[in-house]
N, C-alpha and C positions, 0 to 999 in steps of 0.2 A: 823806266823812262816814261815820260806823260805824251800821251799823242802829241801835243805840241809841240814837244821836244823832236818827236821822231821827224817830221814833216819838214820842222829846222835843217835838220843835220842831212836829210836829203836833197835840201836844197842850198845849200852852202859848204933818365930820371928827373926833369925838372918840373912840380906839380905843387898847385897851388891848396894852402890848408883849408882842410874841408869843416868838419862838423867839432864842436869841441869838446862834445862826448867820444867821439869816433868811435860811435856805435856800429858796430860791423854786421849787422842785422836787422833786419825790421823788429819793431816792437811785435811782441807775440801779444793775439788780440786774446788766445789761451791762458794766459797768464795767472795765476791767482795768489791773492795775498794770504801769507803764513802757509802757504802751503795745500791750502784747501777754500770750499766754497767756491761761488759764481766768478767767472774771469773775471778779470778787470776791464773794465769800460776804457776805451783809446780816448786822449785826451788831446784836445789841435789846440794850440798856439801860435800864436805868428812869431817868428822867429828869432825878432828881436828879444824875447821873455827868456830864449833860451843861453842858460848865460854859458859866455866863452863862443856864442856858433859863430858871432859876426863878429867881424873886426874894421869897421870903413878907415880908408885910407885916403890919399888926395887924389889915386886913381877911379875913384867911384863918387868921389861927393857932388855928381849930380842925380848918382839913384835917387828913384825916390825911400827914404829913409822912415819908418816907423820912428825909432831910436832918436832921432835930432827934427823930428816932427817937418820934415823935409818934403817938397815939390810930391804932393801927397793926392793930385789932381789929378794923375790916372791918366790914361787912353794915349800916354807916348808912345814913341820909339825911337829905337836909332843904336847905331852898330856900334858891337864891341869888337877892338882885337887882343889878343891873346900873343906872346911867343910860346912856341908849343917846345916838348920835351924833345922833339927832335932837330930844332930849329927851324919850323916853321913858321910859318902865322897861321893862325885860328880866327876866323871870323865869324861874328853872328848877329843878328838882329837882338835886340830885349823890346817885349811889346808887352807895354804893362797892362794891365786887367784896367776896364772901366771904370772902376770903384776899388782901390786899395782897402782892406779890410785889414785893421790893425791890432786884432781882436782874436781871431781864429786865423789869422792871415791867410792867403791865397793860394792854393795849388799852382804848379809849374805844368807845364806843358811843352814836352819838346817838340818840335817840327823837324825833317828831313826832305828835303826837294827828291824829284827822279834823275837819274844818269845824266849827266852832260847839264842839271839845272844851277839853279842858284836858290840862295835865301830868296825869303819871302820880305819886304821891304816895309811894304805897304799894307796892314792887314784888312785895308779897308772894301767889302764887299767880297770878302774872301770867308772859310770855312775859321780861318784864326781871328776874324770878326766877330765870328758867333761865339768863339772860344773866350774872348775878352768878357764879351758880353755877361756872359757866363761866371765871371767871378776867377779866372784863370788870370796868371801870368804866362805868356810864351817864348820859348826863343826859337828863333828859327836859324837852321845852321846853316852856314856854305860848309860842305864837306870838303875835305883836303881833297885840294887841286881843282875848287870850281868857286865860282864867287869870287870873293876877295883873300878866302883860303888858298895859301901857299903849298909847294910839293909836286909831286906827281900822285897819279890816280893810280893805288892801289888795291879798290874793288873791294872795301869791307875789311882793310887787312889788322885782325887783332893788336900787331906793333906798331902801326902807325894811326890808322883812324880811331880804334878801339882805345890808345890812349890819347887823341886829342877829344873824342866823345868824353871821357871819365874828367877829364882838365874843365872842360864843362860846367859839366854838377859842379865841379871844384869852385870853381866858380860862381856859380851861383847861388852854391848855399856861405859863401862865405860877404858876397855883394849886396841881396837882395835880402834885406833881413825881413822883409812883408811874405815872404812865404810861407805857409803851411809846416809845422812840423808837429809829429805826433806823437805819444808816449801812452804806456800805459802804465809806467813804475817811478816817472816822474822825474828821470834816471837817463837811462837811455832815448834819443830821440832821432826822428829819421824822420829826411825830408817825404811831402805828399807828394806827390809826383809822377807824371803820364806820359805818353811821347804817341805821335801821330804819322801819319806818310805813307807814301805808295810806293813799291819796288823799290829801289836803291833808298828811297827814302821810309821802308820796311825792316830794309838792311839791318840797319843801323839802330832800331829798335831793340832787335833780337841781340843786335855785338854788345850793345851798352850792357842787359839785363844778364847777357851771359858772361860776362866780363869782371861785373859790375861788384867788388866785396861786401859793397856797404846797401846791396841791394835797393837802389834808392827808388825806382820806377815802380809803381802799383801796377800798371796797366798798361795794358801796351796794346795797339789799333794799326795790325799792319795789311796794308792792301797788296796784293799782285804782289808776292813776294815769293824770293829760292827759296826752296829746302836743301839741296846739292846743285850747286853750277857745272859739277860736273855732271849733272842729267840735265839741268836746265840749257848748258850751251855743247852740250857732246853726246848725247842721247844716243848708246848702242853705238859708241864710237864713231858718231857721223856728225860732221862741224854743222852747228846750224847756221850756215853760213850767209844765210840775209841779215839773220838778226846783228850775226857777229859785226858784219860790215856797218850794219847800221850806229849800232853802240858803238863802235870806235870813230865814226865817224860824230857822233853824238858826243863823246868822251873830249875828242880832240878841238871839236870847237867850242862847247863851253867851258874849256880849260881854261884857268887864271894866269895859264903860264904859257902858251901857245908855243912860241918857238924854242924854249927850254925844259918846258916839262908837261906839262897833257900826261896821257897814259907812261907809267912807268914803264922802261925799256925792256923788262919783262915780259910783257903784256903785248909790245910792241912786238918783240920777238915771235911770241905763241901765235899771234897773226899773222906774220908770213910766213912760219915753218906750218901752218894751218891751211893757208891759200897754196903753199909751192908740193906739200904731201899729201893734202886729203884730210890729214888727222889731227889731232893735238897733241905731241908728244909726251912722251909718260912722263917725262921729268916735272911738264905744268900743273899735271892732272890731283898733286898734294898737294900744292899751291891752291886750287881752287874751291878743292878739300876741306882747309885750312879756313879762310874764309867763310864757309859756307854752315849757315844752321846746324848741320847734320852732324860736323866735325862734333860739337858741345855735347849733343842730345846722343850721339852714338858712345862718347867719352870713354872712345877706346887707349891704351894706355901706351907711353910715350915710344916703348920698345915695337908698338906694331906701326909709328907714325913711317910713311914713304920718304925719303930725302928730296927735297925741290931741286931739281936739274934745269939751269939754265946753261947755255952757247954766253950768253950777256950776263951771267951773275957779275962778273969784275965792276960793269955800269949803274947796277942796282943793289940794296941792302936787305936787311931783314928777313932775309931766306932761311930762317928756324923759327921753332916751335917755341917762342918766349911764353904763350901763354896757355897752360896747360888743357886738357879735354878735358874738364870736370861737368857734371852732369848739371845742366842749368836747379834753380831752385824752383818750387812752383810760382807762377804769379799769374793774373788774370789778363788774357790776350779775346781780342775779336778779330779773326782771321776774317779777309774777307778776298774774294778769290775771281777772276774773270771766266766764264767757261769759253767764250771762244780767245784769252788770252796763248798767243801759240809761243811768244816767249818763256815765260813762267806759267806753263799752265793747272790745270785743275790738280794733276799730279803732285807740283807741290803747295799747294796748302794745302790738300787733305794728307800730306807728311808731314805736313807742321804742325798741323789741327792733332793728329793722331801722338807725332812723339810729347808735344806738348801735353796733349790729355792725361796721356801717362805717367807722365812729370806728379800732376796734381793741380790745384787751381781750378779755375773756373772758365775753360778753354770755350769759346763759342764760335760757328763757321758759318758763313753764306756765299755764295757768289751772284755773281753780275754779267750782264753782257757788253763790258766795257774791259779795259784793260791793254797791254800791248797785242794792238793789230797793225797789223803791214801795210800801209797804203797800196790799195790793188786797184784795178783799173777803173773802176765806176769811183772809187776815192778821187783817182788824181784827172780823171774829166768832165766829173763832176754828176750831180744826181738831178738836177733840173735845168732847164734852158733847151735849149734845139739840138745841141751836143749832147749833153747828158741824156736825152729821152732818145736822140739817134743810137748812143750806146746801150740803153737801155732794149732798145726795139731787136739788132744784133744778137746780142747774147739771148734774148727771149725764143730766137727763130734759131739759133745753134741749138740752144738745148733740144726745143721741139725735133730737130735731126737725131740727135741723142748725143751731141757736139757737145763735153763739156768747157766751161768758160774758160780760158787761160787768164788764171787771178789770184794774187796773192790772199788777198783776203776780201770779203764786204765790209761797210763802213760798220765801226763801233755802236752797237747798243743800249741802253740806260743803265747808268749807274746804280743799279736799284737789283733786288730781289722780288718777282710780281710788284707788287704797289708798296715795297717798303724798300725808301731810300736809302744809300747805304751810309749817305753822309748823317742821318737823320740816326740811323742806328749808332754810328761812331758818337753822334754827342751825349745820345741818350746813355750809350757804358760808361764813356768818361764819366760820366756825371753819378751814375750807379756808381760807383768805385771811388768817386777819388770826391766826390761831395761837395764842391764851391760853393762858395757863399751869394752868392747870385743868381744860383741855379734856373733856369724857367723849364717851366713844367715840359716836358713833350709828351703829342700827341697821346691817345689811348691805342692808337692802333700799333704804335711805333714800338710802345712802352708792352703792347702783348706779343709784338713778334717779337720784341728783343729777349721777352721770356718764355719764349718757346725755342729760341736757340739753344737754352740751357740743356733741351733733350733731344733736338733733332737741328739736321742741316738743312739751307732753305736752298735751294738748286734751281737756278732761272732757267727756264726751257728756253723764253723769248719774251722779248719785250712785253709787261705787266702780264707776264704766265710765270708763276713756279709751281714745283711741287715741294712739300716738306716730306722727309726720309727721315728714318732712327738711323744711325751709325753702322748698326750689322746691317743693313739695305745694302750700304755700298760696298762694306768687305765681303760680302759671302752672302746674305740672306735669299739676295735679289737675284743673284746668276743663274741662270741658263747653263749647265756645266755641261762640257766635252761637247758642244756642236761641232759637227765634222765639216770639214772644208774640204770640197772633193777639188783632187787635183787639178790645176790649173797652169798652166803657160802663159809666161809671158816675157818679150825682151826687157834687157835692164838698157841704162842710158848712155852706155859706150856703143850702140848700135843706132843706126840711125833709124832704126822702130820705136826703139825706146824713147827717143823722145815725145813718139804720138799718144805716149799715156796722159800726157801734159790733155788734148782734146778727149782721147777716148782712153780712161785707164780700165782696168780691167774689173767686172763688178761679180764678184760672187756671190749668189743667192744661198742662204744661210736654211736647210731645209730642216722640217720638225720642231721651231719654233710654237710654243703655246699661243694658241687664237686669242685674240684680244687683250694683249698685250702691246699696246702701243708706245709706253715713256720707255724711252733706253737713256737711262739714267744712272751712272758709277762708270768704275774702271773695271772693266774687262781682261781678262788672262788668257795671253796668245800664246797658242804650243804648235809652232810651225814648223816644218822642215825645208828647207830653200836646197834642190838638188839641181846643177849642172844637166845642160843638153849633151854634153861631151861626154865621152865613157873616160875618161883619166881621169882619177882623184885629186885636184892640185892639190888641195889642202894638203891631203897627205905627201906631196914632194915636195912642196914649198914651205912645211912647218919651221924652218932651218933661217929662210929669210927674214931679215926686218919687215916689223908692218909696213913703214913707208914704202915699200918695195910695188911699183905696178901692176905688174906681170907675176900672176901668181896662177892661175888659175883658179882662183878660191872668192877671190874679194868683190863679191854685188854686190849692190845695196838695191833696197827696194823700201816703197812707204806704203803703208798698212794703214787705214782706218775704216770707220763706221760708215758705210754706204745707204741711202734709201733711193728705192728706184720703181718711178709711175707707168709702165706701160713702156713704149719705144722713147720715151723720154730718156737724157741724161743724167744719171745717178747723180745726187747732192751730197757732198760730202759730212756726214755730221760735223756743227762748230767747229767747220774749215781744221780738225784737228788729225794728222797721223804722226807714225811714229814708225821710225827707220828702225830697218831689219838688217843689219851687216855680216855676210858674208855665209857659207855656203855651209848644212848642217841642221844639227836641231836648236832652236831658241825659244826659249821661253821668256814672253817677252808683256810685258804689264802696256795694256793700250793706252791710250790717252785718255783720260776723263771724260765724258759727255755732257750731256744735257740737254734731249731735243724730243722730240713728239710726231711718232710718224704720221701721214696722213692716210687715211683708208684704201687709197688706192696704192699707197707703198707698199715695198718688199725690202725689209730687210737683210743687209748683206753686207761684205769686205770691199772695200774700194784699192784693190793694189795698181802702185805707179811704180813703174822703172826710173820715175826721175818727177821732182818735184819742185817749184820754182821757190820754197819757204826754207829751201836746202841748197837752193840758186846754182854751188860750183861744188857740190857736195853729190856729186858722181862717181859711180863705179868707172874705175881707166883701167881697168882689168879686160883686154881686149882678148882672152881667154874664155869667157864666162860670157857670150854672147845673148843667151835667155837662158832663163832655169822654168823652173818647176814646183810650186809652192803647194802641200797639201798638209795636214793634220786638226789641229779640234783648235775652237776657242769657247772661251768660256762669255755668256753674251748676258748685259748689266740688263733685263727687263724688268720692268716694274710693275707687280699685280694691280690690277686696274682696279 
């Protein structure tokens, strides 16, 4: 979802023929004739050359047509719709390239808006301006259930959105005959093709290309986007229950269907058995599964899939596994990732970054200090005026006490990696990869981070600050391993102590750390123990009940992250990021990604909260479990200076 989306919402079998080779593969650029000597050179055509790909009909004869030498003037738009395979509508913008090129014709570009958005309409002074500019064709989607697309919102779901995305392509490789298509045997042909977007509009990147038979996408540019929804919205079994609130309330009004369909009644359901037990039930947690990156790239096989259990399956459909786990193909992605994003954070892109690389292709990663943030208090009273500087004066004089702030989060920071934009980097790959005929040059600076991606990640500490890291920096090279975390107390949030972790959480100083080491940079590996003030074992009596059950004696929760801390001052939390510890025992538990820069007089350390306002109703109600006990080692991301 795009910050302006979040800010909204808290204030208020039938498929169209494709290609007429039906080539089920990209042309191999390996290829060679007779059998031997130098590959064969990829060969672009526009698409009318290819014969049997297009067929116009009286439904399209205002495209503009190569073939009938047709409205060949470039720089429209304007919506198509679609009846979809399931009986919906499919809607989407077609925003043709500035210059029709009828020769080499034009690469496609897809677009995807964020949660609760719509298509893009107007491409003018927008990032799909530049795309035009560029020699592209675009379409920009409503995804089923926003826009002018029909249905309910089913979250990326392979049987519904995965084939109104493929109906698509179908689409457009059969309408727009000025597109791009390439060969190397003169034989088989396969559309050029890219696709763009942020979060939900990342989604949808990943569903097309893992979905997709005829592999038609080269490249793919997804920003703030899951690897598993089930860590991204249930992390350590604990609802993240701001965001969740925010997205369904985000989902439900820029729904196309408002009092008949918005979120699919499934979805509906996992939200209030979510708000009335604490948890997410096991029967949703395959369902999200399903959905999510991780299902493809894990492509584990059908006998190990979980059954989706709904209370409301009779209201809803498509509750099986229509489309197999098969291991994605490689193809060339630019991950790009938010580090104080606390939705989808650093965690999964460098999963996606990671299962991808593995894949093969030409995987590249950066992040940003933008992405989903939670409007917190200097957000929504604003950062300048008499108000905003009174707020600001407050919170300056708490900390000095050592009071910290009660805030969801600070205002979003630059789209950018140090001084390389990230929009700037997204055009310069598309263009590396997928080649248009209009191409303009970008910058030298642009064009050498984008090639040093190729061997390292670019990790924004703060606005125009990064550092660049190799890969083993962040899995292992870089850690600090087994620092001890000496025993510590403190209330969880069924006490009414526990909530004054909200002002004062608890900060452990991290001893035996290497001097001069100041970037704490990667994910970190928590090996804790969380033990009860009470001498009874719940756990051990209460094994027998339901999760959902209260009263156990077992079930805390507490949140875990990167603390720095100056003197009697209040500890900061590193990029506003932790990550929930559930229930009482040993866990080993992967921290949240960073990316920060301590200052000289800091002390690094654990920032533990018995209760956290980014997890809002996501409290221990185990009134057994009064305060615990947290001690054992973490493993700590520092970076040699």
């Amino acid at each position: 979802m795009q910050l302006r989306s979040i800010v909204t919402a808290m204030i208020v079998g039938l498929s169209l023929s494709g290609c007429g080779t039906d080539s089920a593969t990209k042309p191999n650029p390996q290829a060679n004739e007779g059998g031997g000597g130098a590959p064969n050179k990829a060969e672009r055509v526009a698409a009318f050359k290819v014969p049997n790909l297009t067929q116009q009909t009286p439904e399209n004869i205002q495209e503009a047509s190569c073939a009938r030498k047709a409205n060949l003037t470039g720089g429209r738009h304007h919506q198509v719709t679609l009846p979809s395979a399931s009986g919906e509508v499919i809607s989407f913008e077609v925003i043709e390239p500035k210059v029709i090129n009828c020769v080499v014709g034009n690469p496609l570009v897809l677009h995807g808006h964020g949660f609760g958005g719509s298509r893009t309409i107007d491409p003018a002074g927008t990032f799909l301006e530049k795309l035009q500019n560029n020699g592209y064709a675009v379409i920009s989607i409503d995804q089923r259930g926003f826009g002018k697309s029909t249905g309910t919102v089913r979250v990326m779901d392979p049987n519904a959105e995965g084939k109104d995305l493929l109906q698509i392509l179908d689409w457009a490789e059969k309408n727009l005959d000025y597109l791009s298509q390439e060969t190397t045997d003169k034989v088989s042909y396969n559309l050029v093709a890219g696709a763009t977007g942020g979060s939900y509009g990342g989604m949808y990147q990943m569903l097309i290309h893992n979905t997709d038979p005829k592999r038609r996408l080269d490249v793919l540019t997804p920003d703030i986007t899951p690897h598993d929804l089930r860590y991204s919205l249930n992390p350590s079994n604990t609802v993240k229950s701001a965001w969740v609130a925010l997205l369904s309330a985000g989902g439900e009004t820029g729904a196309s269907e408002k009092l008949i369909g918005g979120l699919d009644p499934v979805l509906k359901e996992t939200l209030v058995r979510g708000v009335s037990t604490n948890m997410i039930h096991a029967g949703a947690l395959p369902f999200f599964y399903y959905h999510s990156v991780r299902y493809f790239t894990e492509a584990k096989p059908a006998s190990a899939q979980e059954p989706m259990s709904f209370l409301g399956a009779p209201l809803s459909d498509l509750l099986t596994y229509d489309v197999p786990a098969t291991k994605p193909k490689p193809v060339s992605i630019l991950f790009s990732q938010g580090m104080r994003d606390t939705l989808f954070n650093f965690n999964d892109g460098w999963n996606n970054f990671r299962a991808y690389k593995a894949i093969g292709g030409d995987v590249r990663l950066l992040t940003h200090e933008s992405g989903h943030i939670l409007p917190g208090t200097q957000t929504v009273l604003g950062q300048a005026g008499p108000l905003g500087d009174g707020v600001n004066q407050i919170i300056s004089q708490l900390n000095s006490a050592g009071l910290s702030t009660v805030e969801l989060q600070k205002p979003a920071g630059a789209n950018a990696c140090g001084a390389l934009d990230r929009f700037d980097l997204t055009l310069a790959f598309l263009n590396e990869k997928l080649n248009p005929p209009a191409k303009v040059a970008s910058p030298a600076a642009v064009l050498a981070g984008l090639d040093r991606l190729k061997s390292q990640v670019c990790l924004s500490l703060a606005d125009k600050k990064a550092v660049w890291v190799n890969v083993d920096q962040i899995d292992d090279k870089n850690l600090v391993k087994s620092v001890a975390i000496p025993a510590t107390t403190l209330p969880v949030a069924n006490s009414v102590l526990g909530i004054t972790s909200l002002l004062q959480p608890a900060f452990i100083p991290l001893a035996g750390l290497p001097a001069g080491r100041r970037t704490v940079a990667g994910i970190g590996q928590l090996k804790i123990n969380v033990a009860s003030m009470l001498p009874a074992d719940g756990c051990a009596m209460s094994g027998d009940l339901p999760g959902e059950f209260p009263l156990k004696g077992c079930d805390s929760i507490i949140y875990v992250g990167w603390g720095a801390k100056a003197g009697s001052a209040a500890p900061r939390l590193l990029d506003e990021q932790v990550v929930p510890v559930r229930g009482l025992g040993d866990h080993t538990v992967s921290m949240t990604g960073v990316a920060d820069e301590l200052a000289s007089d800091e002390t690094l350390g654990l920032l533990v909260y018995g209760y956290h306002l980014q997890y809002f109703t996501s409290i221990s109600r185990d009134l057994l479990v009064p305060a615990v006990t947290v001690s054992g080692t973490v493993d700590v991301p520092l970076l040699n200076p």
